[in-house]
C-alpha positions in Angstrom: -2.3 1.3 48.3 -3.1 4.7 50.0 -6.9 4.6 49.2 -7.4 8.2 50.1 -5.3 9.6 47.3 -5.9 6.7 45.0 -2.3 6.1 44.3 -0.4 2.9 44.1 2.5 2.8 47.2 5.4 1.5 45.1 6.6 -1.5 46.9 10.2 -2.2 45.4 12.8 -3.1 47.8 16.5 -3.8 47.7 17.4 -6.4 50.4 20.3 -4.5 52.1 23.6 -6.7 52.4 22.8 -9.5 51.1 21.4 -8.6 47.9 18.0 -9.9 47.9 15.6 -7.3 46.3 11.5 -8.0 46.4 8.3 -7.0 45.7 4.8 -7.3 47.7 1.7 -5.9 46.0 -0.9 -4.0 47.5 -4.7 -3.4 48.5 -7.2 -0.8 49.8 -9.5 -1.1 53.2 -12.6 -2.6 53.0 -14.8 -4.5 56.0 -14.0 -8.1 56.5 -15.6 -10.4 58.9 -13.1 -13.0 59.7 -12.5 -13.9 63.3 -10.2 -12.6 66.1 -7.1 -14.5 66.1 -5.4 -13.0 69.3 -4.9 -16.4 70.7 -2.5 -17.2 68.3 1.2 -17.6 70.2 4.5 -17.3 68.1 6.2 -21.2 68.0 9.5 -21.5 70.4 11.9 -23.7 68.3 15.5 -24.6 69.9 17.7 -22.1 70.3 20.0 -23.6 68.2 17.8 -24.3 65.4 16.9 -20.4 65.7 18.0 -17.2 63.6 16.4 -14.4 65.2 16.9 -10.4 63.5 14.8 -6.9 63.9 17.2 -5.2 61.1 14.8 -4.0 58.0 16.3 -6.8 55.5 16.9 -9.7 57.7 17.2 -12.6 55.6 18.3 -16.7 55.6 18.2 -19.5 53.2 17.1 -22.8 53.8 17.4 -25.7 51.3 16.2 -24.0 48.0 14.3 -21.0 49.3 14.9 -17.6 50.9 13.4 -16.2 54.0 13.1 -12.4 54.4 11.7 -9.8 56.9 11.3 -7.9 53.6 10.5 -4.3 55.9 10.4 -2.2 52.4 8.4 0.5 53.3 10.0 1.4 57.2 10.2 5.1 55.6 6.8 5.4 55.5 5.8 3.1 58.3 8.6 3.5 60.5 9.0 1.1 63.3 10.8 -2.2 64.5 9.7 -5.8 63.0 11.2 -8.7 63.9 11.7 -12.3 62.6 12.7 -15.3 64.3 13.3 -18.4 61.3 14.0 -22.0 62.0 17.3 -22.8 60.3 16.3 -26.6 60.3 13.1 -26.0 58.6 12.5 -22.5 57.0 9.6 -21.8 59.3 9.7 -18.5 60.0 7.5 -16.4 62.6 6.8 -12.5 62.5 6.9 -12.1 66.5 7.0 -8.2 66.2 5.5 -6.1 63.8 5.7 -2.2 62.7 3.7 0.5 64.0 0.1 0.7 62.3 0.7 2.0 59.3 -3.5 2.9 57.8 -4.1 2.1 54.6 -0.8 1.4 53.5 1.3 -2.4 53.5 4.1 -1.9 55.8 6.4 -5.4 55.1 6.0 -8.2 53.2 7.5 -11.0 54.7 8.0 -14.3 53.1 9.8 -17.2 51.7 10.9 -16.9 48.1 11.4 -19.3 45.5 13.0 -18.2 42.1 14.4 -15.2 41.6 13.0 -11.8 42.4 14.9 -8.5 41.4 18.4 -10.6 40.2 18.5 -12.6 43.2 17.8 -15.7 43.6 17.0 -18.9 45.7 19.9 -21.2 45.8 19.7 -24.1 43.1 16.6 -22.8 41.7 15.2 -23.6 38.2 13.8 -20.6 37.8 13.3 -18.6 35.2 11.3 -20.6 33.1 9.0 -19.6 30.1 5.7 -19.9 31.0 5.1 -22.7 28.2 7.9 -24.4 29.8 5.6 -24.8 33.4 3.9 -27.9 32.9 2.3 -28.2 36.5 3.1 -26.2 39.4 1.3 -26.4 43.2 2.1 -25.4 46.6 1.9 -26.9 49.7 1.4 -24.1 52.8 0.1 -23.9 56.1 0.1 -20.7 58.2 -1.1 -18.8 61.1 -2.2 -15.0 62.0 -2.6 -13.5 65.3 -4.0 -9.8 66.1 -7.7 -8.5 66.3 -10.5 -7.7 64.6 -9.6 -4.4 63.7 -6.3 -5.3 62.0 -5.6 -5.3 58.2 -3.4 -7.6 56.7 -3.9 -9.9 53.6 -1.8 -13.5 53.0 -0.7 -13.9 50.0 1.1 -16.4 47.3 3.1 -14.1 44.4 4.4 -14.9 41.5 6.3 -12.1 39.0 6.2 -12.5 35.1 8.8 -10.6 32.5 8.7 -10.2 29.1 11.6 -11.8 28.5 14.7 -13.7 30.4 16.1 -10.2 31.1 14.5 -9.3 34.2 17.1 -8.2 36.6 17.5 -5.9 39.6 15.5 -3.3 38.3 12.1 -5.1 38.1 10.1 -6.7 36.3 9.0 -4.0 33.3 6.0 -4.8 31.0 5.3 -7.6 32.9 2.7 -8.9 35.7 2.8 -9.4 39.3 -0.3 -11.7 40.2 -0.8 -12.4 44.2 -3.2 -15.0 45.2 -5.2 -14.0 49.0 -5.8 -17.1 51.0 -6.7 -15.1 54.1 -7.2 -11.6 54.8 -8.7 -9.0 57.0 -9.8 -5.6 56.6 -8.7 -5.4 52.9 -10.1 -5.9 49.9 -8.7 -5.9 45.8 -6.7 -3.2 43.7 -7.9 -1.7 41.7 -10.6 -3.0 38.7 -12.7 -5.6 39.6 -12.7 -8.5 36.6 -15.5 -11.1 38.2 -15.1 -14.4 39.4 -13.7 -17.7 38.1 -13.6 -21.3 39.9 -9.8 -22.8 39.7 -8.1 -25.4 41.4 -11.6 -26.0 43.2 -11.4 -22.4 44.7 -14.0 -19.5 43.6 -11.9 -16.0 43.3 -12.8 -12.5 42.7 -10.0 -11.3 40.2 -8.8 -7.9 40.2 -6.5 -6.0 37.8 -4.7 -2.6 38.0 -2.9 -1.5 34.1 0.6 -0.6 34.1 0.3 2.9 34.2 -1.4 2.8 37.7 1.8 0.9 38.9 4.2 3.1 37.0 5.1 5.3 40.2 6.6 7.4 38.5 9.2 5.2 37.0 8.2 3.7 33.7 10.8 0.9 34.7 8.2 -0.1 37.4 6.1 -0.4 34.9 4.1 -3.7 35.3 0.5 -5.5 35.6 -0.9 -6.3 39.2 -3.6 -8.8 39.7 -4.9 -10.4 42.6 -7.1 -13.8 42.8 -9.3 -13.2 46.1 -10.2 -16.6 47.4 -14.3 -15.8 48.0 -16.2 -17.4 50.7 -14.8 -19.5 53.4 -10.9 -18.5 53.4 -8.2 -20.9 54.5 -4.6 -20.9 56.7 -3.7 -24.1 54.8 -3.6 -25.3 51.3 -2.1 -28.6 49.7 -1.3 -28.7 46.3 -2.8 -25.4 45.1 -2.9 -25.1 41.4 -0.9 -22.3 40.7 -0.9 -23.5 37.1 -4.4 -23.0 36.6 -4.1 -19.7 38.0 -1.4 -18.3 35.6 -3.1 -19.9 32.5 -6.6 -18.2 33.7 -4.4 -14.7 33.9 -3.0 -15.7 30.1 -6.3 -16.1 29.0 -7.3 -12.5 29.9 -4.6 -11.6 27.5 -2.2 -10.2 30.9 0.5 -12.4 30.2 1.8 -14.4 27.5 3.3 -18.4 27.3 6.4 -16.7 25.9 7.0 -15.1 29.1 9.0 -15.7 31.5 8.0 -17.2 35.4 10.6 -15.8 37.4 9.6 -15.7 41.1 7.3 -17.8 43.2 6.9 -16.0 46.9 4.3 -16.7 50.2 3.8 -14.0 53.0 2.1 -11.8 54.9 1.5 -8.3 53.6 1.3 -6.2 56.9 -0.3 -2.9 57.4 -1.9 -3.1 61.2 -1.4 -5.7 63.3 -1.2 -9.6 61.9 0.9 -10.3 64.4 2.0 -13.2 65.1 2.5 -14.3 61.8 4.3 -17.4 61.0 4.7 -19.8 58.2 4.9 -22.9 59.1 5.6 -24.8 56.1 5.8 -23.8 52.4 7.0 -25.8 49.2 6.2 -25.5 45.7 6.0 -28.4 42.9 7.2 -27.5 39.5 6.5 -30.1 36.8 6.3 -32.5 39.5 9.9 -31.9 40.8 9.7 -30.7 44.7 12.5 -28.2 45.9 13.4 -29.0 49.5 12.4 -26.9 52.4 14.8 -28.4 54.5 18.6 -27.6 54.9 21.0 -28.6 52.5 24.3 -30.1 53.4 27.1 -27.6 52.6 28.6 -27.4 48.7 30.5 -24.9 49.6 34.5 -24.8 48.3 37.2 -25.4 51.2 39.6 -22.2 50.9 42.2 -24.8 49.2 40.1 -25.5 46.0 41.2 -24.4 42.8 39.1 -21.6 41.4 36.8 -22.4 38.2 37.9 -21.9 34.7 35.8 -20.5 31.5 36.5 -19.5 27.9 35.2 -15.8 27.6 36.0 -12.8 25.5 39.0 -11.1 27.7 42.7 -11.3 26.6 44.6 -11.7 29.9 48.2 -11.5 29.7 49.4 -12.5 33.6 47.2 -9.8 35.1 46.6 -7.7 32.0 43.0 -7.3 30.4 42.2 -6.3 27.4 38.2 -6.2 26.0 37.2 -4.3 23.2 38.9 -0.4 24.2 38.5 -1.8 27.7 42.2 -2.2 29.5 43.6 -2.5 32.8 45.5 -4.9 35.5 43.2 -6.9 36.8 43.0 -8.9 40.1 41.2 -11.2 42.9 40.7 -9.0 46.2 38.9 -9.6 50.1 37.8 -7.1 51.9 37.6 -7.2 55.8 37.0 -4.7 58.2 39.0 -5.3 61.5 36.4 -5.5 63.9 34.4 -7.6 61.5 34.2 -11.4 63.4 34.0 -12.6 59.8 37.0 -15.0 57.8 36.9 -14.6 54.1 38.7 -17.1 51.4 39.0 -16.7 48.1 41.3 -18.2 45.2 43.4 -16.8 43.2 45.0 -14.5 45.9 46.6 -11.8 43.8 49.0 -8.7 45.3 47.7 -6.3 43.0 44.1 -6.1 44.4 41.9 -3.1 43.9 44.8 -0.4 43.6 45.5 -0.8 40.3 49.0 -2.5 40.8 50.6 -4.9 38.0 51.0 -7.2 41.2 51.2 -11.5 40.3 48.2 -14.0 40.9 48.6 -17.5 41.9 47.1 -19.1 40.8 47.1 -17.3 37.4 44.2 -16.6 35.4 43.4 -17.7 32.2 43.8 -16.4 29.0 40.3 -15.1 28.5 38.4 -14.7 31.4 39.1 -13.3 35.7 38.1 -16.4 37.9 37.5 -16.6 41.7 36.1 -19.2 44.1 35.9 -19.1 47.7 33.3 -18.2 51.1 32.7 -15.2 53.3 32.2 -16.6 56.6 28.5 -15.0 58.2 29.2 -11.6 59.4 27.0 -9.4 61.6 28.5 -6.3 60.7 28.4 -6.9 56.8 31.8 -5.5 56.1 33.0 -8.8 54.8 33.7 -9.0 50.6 35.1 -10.6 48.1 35.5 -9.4 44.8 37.3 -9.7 41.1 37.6 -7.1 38.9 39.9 -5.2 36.5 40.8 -0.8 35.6 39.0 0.2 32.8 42.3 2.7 31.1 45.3 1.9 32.4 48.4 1.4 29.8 50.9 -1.6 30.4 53.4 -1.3 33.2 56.0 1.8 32.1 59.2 3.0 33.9 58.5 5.8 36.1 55.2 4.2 37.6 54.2 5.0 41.5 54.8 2.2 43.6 51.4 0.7 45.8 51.2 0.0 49.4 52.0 -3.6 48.9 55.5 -3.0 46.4 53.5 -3.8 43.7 54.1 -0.6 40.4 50.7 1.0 39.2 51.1 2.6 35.9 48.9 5.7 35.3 45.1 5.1 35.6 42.8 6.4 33.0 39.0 7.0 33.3 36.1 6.5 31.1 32.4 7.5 31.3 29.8 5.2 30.1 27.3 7.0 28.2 24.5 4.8 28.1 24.5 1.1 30.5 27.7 -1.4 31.2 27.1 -5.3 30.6 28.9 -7.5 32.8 28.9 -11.5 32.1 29.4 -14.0 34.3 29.6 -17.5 34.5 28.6 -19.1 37.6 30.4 -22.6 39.1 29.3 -24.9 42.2 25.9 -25.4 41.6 23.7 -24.3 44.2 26.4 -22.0 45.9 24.6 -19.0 48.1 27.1 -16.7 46.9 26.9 -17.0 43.1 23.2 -15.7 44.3 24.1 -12.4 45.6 26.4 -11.0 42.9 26.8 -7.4 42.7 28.1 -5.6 39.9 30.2 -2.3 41.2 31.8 0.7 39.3 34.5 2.9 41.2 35.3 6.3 40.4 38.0 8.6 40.1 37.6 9.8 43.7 37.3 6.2 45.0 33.5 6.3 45.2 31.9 3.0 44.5 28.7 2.1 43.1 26.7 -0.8 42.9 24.0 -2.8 40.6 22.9 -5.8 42.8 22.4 -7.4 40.3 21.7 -7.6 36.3 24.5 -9.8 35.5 24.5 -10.7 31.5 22.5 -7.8 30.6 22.9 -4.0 30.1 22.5 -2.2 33.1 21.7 1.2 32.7 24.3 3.5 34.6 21.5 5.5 36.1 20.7 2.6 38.3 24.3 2.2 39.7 24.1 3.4 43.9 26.6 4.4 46.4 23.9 2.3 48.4 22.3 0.1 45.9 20.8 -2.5 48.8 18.7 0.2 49.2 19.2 3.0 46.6 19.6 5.7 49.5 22.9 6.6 48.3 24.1 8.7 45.2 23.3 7.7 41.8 26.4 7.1 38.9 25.8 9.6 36.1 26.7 9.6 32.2 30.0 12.1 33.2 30.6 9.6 36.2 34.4 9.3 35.8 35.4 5.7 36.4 38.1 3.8 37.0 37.6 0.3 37.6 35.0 -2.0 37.2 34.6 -5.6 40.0 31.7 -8.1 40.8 31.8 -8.6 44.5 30.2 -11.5 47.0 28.2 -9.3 49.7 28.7 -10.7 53.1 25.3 -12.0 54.4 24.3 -11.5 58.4 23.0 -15.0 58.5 24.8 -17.8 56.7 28.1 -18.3 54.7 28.1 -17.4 51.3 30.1 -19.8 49.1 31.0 -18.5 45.5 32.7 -19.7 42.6 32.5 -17.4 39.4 34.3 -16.4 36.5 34.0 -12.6 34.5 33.7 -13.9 31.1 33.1 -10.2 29.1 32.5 -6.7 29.7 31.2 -4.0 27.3 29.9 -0.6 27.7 26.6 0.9 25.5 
């Protein structure tokens, strides 16, 4: 929050690449007296128990939570952070942090469980309706270094919708509630609301109305609070009601038991200094069910597995589609730069790809929906994909059509516009597979431009929100007189890990 102009600094980020998108709230200066913390030294775990990035979006998962450098606002406090995580563990230390940035939060990083702009944790339970949440605690235990003179808050956050339609473009009419455990420097945004005793802890609540969060954007439309822990504050908390925190902010009428718990993050938000910062351990407890924190043993397919299967609402006749006035060849297709050190697998392997061609499958798909299953090996340069996907007006194989780079015949491709939003629906094999995570929705036009939506799968996405650069919306944005051609849902290649997939386009429909 930039208290000298009294405006909210929107903090929605797209994680570039690998498709996680997050949010970190915000707060103004005020004078703190906490201690210096300079002696604070970053951890030194094994080097091969080590994933260490400066990029803006670095991010890894470990056992059912996401870690994330989460650098959203580097355009208005440029600089270099860096993030060393512990692959065994999901500890994860801050070692290098922006330039001082005033006022304003600069990063927010964290671990994430749930899902936070259409991405999500893998195996998560999350969403669940409010009512649903029984009993849910964390476990945490963290450390800042710096000076006195720093600002920085630590925060849990936990992001609310409506409804069970909150995707990659927020979280509109709902709430975003962050609960301080430490801070320095900083105080609460924006209306002070008094002080309640919960989970054994006295907190100053503070609110800011929708309108104050709008930005601009009526689809950032949503709530903030924050519960200040008053008094003595803590770097460690074991089984923290979180529960008792959401039901105080539903009793002050600024969400509902209908709605919807999406998201359940824990991090630093970083404006000067704080550094280092590291988390070294965070879990949450939902109805008594522990996610682990430690790494999972690998689900993911071996390249020879047979690909999923689904009933959904598309006639496919060998590689023909049909849905609704929707109509094309359809096919399963890797993408793989040559200087990428990156191996992709993916089955069915199909000759037609994304030209357009009425190429063969094998396996073939079924009758009524485009499956795929497969990995992207972990790939630095992030030119690694997979995707599956079908033309949008293209007539049956005629005589007379052109002939694609692989022999296969394309028959003359049509376009359409799409007046309004597309809906794209998926169903998701495998579990807890990372991939199935960090699905992206993308739209190519006539000119061979492609734009992406990462990711409101199952809902209408609105074609305004479609990017040539959608990890983080720097690119052009699809219009109503877009002309497109072809419509896919792609696996993004992650910097970090392997990204296992298995998934299955099941309909398509444009509003």
């Amino acid at each position: 929050m930039d208290s000298t102009a009294g405006l909210y600094a929107s903090s929605r980020t797209s994680f570039a690449l690998a498709g996680i998108a997050l949010l970190a709230g915000c707060g103004s200066v005020s004078a703190n007296p906490t201690v210096d913390a300079a002696g604070v030294d970053a951890p030194a775990w094994p080097a091969e128990a080590t994933f260490s990035s400066c990029e803006q979006y670095a991010s890894l998962s470990v056992g059912n939570y996401n870690i994330q450098s989460d650098y959203w606002n580097q355009t208005t406090c440029p600089g270099t952070q860096c993030i060393e995580i512990n692959k065994e563990t999901g500890a994860f230390s801050v070692t290098q942090g922006a330039a001082p940035c005033g006022d304003k939060v600069s990063s927010y990083p964290n671990v994430l469980y749930g899902c936070s702009y259409g991405n999500c944790s893998p195996g998560t339970i999350l969403p669940l309706p409010v009512s649903a949440v029984s009993a849910l605690t964390s476990n945490w235990d963290f450390s800042v270094g710096g000076s006195a003179s720093d600002r920085w808050n630590v925060a849990v956050e936990m992001w609310f919708c409506p409804d069970n339609n909150c995707a990659a473009s927020g979280f509109p009419g709902g709430l975003e509630l962050m609960v301080w455990l430490d801070y320095k420097n900083a105080r609460g945004f924006k209306d002070h609301r008094g002080t309640v005793k919960l989970g054994g802890y006295d907190w100053d609540v503070w609110e800011a109305d929708p309108g104050i969060l709008a930005a601009g954007s009526a689809i950032e439309s949503w709530t903030y609070m924050d519960y200040i822990i008053k008094g003595q504050m803590v770097t460690s908390v074991t089984n923290l009601d979180l529960k008792a925190i959401i039901q105080d902010a539903v009793n002050r009428g600024y969400a509902q038991n209908s709605w919807y718990l999406y998201g359940i993050q824990a991090g630093a938000e970083l404006r000067v200094g704080g550094i280092p910062f590291t988390s070294n351990s965070f879990s949450v407890s939902i109805n008594g069910v522990t996610p682990s924190a430690a790494a999972l043993p690998d689900a993911g397919l071996s390249c020879a597995a047979e690909p999923p299967t689904a009933d959904g609402q598309l006639a496919v006749s060998d590689s023909y589609v049909t849905v609704g006035p929707l109509h094309g060849y359809g096919a399963s297709w890797t993408n793989l730069d040559p200087n990428s050190p990156a191996t992709i697998c993916a089955t069915p392997v199909c000759t037609g790809g994304q030209e357009g061609a009425a190429g063969t499958c094998s396996p073939s798909f079924g009758p009524s929906a485009l499956c795929i299953g497969g990995a992207v090996s972990a790939d630095t340069t992030y030119h690694a994909t997979a995707g599956l996907g079908f033309m949008l007006n293209q007539d049956l194989l005629v005589d007379g059509g052109a002939t694609g780079a692989d022999g296969g015949t394309i028959p003359p491709i049509g376009t359409i516009t799409i007046p309004n939003s597309i809906t794209v629906t998926v169903a998701k094999s495998g579990g807890s597979l990372q991939g199935n995570s960090y699905l992206r929705v993308q739209l190519t036009d006539v000119d061979g431009n492609r734009f992406c939506h990462a990711v409101a799968l199952d809902a209408p996405i609105p074609i305004g929100q479609f990017n040539t650069a959608c990890w983080n919306n720097t690119g052009a944005a699809a219009t109503s007189s877009t002309a497109f051609t072809r419509v896919d849902v792609i696996v993004p290649s992650s910097a970090a890990s392997e990204e296992d997939f298995a998934f299955c386009i099941t309909n398509v429909s444009v509003q």
